[in-house]
Steps between C-alpha positions, in 0.01 A plus 500: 500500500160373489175618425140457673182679363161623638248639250758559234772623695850347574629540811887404539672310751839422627638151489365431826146593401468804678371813287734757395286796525285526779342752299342266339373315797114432506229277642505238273864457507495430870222245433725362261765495703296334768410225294851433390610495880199226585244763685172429422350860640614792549329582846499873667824413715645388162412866353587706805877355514499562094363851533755581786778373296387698190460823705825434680693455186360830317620673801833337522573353191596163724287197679507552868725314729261179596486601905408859375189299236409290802484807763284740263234218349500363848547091374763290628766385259301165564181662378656621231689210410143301532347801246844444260625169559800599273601791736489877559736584218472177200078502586396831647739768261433267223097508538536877549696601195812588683871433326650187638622609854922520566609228668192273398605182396 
């Protein structure tokens, strides 16, 4: 496993680079996050598709199906592909501190 730290504290992640405990999830680890996946900004549609994935995923305990993301933020899977250019689940999950969704490759 490997290891990324803010202020002192490690924060694991799998082998795909996706944190292991979305407990751990904060600010500065989506910015980091960000930067690794080549966004420059995080912009307010960047933050409103993180937040609804967080608060989807402490309800649920799973990332919404991508139709169901798309109909509740209101983007198109274009606009959100143009907000994550690495996708809803590798880019999106990722930047929010979710597990690495099933079925993402």
């Amino acid at each position: 496993m490997a290891f990324m730290e803010f202020g002192g504290k490690q924060v694991e992640l799998d082998e795909d680079g996706f944190i292991v405990n979305p407990e751990e999830w904060n600010d500065d680890v989506a910015l980091y996050f960000a930067e690794s996946e080549g966004i420059k900004e995080l912009t307010e549609d960047h933050w409103k598709v993180i937040r609804y994935l967080r608060d989807y995923y402490k309800q649920f305990q799973v990332a919404p199906m991508v139709r169901k993301m798309c109909k509740q933020t209101g983007y198109s899977l274009k606009q959100i592909y143009e907000l994550f250019p690495s996708g809803p689940a590798k880019g999106a999950c990722k930047l929010a501190g979710l597990p690495k969704p099933t079925g993402c490759v």
